[in-house]
C-alpha positions in Angstrom: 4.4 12.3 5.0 5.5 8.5 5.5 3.6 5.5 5.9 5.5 2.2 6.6 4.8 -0.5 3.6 4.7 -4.0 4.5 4.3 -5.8 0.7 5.6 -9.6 0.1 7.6 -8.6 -2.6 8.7 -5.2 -1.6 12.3 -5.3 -3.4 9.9 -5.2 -6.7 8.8 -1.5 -5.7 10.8 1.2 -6.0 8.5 3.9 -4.6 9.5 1.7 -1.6 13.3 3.3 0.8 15.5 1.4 2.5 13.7 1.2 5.6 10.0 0.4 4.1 8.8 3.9 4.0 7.0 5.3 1.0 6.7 9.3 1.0 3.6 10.5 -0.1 2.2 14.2 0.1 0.0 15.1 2.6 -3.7 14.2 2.4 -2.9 11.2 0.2 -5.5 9.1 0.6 -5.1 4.5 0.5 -5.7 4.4 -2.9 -2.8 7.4 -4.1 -0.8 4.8 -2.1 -1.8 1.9 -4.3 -1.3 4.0 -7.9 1.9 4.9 -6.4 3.3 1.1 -5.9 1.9 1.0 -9.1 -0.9 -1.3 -8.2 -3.6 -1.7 -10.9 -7.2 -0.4 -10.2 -8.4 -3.5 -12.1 -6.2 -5.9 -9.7 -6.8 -4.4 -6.3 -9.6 -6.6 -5.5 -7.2 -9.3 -5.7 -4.8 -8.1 -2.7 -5.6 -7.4 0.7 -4.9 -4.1 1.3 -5.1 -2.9 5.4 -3.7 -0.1 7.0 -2.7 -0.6 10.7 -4.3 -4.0 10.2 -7.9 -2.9 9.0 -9.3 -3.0 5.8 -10.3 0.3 4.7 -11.7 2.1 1.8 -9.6 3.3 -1.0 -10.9 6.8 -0.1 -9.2 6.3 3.3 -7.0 9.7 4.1 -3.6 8.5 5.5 -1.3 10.0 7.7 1.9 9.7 8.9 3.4 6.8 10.5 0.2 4.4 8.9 1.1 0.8 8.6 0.0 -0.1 4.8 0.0 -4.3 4.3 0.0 -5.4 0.6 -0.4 -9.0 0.4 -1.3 -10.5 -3.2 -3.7 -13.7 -3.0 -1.9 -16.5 -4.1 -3.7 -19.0 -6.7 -3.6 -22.4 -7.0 -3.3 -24.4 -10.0 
């Protein structure tokens, strides 16, 4: 199966093709995704992470075509 990846610094993710696709096997749930772009449990609170522009679970189940948005929270200084 592939879900379209949206991320702000995509070129930084090799899981990631040419056309923003990331293949995952089948029942692959949100949070297979995020281990996959190598996404840290411990820092996932600190991204917003939607798929086809909703926040979901982790436990979510994905399927093919899904439009998964990583965008990092940016700090301030």
């Amino acid at each position: 199966m592939k879900v379209k990846i949206y991320a702000r610094l995509k070129e930084d993710l090799d899981c990631i093709d040419a056309n923003d696709m990331m293949e995952l096997k089948e029942g692959a749930t949100l949070g297979d995704a995020c281990k996959k772009a190598k996404i840290p449990f411990a820092l996932r609170h600190l991204h917003i992470i939607s798929v086809n522009g909703n926040i979901e679970a982790m436990s979510y189940p994905l399927k093919e075509g899904d439009k998964i948005a990583f965008i990092g929270i940016a700090t301030g200084g």
